[in-house]
N, C-alpha and C positions, 0 to 999 in steps of 0.2 A: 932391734934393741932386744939385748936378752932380758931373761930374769934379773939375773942378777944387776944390770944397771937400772933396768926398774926401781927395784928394790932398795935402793940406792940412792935415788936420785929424788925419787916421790914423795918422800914425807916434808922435804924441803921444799920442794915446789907446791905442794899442797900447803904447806904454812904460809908462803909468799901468797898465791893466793888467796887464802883467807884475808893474811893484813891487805890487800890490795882490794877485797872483794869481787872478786873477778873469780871466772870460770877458768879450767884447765881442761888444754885439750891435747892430746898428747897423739902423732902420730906413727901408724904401723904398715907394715906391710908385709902381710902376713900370706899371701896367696903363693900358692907355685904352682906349676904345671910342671906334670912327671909322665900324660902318658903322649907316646908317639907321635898319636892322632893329634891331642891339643899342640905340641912341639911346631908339629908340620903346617898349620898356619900364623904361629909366630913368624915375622919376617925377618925381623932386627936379630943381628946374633946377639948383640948388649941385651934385648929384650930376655934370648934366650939361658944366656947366664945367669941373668934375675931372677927372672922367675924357676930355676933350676939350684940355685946356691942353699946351701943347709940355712944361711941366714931367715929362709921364709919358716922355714920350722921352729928357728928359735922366736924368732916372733910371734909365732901363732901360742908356743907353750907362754911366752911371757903375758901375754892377753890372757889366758884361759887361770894363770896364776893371780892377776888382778880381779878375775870375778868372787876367788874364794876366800 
């Protein structure tokens, strides 16, 4: 999830929750692995696309964007 659909999507779902009283939990996945060594015992190639796709970067800036 990037910033921008963060950014977005949040101030509604955090109103929902208030009127609802309930908590929001919202998930990420923000890991990748970039160097050889970790690669090399990835097994899954699916695994290795994942954790390899610029998506884990936009994730991690979108996280780092909700703490400020």
């Amino acid at each position: 999830m990037s910033k921008k659909n963060v950014r977005a999507i949040l101030p509604d779902f955090l109103a929902l929750c208030k009127k609802k009283n309930q908590g929001l939990e919202m998930l990420f996945h923000p890991g990748a692995v970039c160097s050889e060594a970790e690669l090399s015992q990835v097994t899954s190639a699916d695994d290795k696309t994942f954790f390899t796709d610029a998506g884990r970067s936009e994730e991690a800036e979108a996280l780092i964007a909700l703490k400020k």
